[in-house]
N, C-alpha and C positions, 0 to 999 in steps of 0.2 A: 386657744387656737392661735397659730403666726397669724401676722395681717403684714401687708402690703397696703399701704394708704398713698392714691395718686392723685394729686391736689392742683387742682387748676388755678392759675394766676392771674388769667386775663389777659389782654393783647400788651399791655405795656405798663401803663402810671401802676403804682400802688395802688391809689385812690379807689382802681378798677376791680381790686382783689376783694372776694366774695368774705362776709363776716364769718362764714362757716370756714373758709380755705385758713384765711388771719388763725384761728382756734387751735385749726389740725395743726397748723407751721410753729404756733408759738407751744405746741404740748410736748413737742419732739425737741430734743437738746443738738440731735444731728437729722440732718436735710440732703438727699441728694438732688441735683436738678439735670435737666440735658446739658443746658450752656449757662454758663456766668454772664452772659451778656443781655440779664432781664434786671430790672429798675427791683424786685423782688428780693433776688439775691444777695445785692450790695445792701439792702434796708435788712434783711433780717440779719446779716452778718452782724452789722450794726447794733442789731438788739443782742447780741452776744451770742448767739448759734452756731454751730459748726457745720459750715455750709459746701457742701463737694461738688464738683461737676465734672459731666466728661466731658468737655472740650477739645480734651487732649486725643480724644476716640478720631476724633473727624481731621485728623491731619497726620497722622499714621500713615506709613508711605505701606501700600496694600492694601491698605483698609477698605473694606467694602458698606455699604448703608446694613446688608444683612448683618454683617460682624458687627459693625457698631450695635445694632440693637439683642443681636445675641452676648455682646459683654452686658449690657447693662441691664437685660434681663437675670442674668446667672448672677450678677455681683448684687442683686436685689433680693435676689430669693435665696443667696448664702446670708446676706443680710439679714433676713427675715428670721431665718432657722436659726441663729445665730443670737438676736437680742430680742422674739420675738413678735415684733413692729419696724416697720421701716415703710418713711415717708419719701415720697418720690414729685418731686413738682415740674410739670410742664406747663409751658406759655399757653395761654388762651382755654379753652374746653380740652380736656384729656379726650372727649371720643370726637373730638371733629379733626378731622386731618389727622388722626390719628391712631397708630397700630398695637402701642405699647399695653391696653387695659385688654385687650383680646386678646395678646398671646401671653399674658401673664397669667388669663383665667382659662388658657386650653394648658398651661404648662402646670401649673399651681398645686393642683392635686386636692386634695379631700383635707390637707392639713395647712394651706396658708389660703385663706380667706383676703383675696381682692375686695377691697372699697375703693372708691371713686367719686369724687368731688367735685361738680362742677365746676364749672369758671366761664367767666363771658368769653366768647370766642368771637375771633375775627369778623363774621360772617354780621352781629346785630353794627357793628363797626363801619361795614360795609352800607350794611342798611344805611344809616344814619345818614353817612358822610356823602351818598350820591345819591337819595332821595328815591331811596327801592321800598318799595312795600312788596314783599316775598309772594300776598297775596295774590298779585297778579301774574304771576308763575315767573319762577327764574330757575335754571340750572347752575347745579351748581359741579364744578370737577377739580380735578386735582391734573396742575400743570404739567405735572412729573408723568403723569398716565399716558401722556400724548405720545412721549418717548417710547417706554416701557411696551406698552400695549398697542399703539397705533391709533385710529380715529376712536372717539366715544362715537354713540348713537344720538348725539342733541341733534335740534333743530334751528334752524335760524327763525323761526318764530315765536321765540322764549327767549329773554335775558341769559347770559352765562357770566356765571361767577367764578374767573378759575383764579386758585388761590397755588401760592405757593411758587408762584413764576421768577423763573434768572437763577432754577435749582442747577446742579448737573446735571445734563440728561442720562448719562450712564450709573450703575448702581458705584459709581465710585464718588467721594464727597469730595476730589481732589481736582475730578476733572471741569477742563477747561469748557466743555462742550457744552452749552447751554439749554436748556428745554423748551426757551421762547421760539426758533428756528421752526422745533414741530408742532407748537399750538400754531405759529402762524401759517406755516405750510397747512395745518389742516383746517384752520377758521378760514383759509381764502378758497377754499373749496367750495362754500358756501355762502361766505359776502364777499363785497364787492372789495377792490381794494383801497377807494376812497371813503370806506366805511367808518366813525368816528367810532374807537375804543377808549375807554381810561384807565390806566397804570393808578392804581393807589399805595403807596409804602409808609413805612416808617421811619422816619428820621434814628431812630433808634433811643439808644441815652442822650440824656437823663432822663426826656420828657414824652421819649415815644412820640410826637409829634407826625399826625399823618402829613400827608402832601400828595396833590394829586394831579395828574397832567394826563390831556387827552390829545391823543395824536391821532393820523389814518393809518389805519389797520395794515397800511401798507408798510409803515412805517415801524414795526416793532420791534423789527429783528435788530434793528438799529438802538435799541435805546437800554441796552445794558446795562447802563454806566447807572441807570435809574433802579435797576432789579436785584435784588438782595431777598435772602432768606425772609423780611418780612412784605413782599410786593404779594398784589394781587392784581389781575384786569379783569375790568368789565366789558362785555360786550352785550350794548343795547341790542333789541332781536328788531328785523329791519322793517318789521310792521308790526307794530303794538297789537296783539290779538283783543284788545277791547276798546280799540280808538271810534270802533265805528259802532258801538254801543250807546245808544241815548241815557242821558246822566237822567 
């Protein structure tokens, strides 16, 4: 049977890449990935692999996010049919913030077999770095949905995790129009505007290095220059639903 193998990486360092992912990446002689701009890429090249990326998809003057991911489905699954196997690697967890292992196994058919490989995703990252225990409830969304679709249904008495924030907001990867404008037009519906958020991002290469900066929620639409493909914000909820619980 073809396979399609989608191998997760992790938010950034090597260090972070799962020993199962390390396996799949080094059994394969060619590798395609979304972008060349993961710590991943440059290191396996280095082990001598043949390492491709579409980069080139997301600066295509027309280019839509659907057409990007309709090429790189079809160049996957002619792949497939073609030498049998074909490894596909994305940044962090392939199913968190992500589309590509669902419609590869609604397109796939009976004859190429999707596998899927975990990878640590952003989200325990988050954990970590701003002292969340998930336990105590947090939301989590996608910054891009605010645009897209208009408000979520969260609450301000739950944590939100939205990831992916300073994307486009139009399905074009060119434009200029930011997605932070409608998280923050729709978070100030519900907090107040002196309410403290935090921006967490990636430094990016070599070292993936996060960094993180908390500002008033009034204050977001302003802080672009901090938002890139790897940002995320948190918004603490404005009463802890277990403050007033006896330890």
């Amino acid at each position: 049977m073809q396979e399609i193998v989608v191998v997760g990486m992790g938010p950034g360092p090597v260090d972070q890449l799962t020993k199962e992912a390390e396996r799949i990446l080094f059994e394969e002689k060619e590798v395609y990935f979304r972008f060349s701009g993961h710590p991943v890429f440059q290191w396996l090249r280095g082990q001598g692999k043949e390492c491709y990326s579409f980069d080139y998809l997301y600066s295509v003057s027309g280019m839509t996010y659907n057409k990007v991911y309709e090429t790189i489905l079809a160049t996957l699954m002619k792949s497939a049919q073609k030498f049998g196997r074909v490894v596909y690697a994305l940044p962090g967890n392939p199913c968190v913030f992500e589309t590509t292992p669902r419609w590869l196994r609604d397109r796939a058919g009976e004859d190429i077999e999707v596998r899927v490989i975990a990878g640590l995703s952003f989200l325990e990252i988050m954990y970590l770095e701003l002292g969340i225990d998930p336990e105590e409830g947090v939301q989590i969304l996608n910054a891009s949905g605010f645009g897209f679709y208009g408000d979520y249904p969260y609450t301000e008495n739950l944590g939100l995790i939205i990831g992916q924030i300073g994307l486009p907001r139009e399905n074009d990867p060119t434009s200029p129009n930011k997605n932070a404008k409608a998280v923050a037009e729709s978070l100030l519906k519900k907090f107040p505007p002196d309410h403290q958020v935090t921006l967490i991002w990636s430094e990016g290469m070599p070292d993936y290095k996060n960094v993180t900066r908390t500002i008033l929620l009034s204050e977001l639409e302003e802080q672009t220059g901090y938002m890139e493909h790897l940002s995320s914000l948190y918004v603490p909820p404005i009463k802890p639903p277990w403050e007033n619980i006896p330890k």
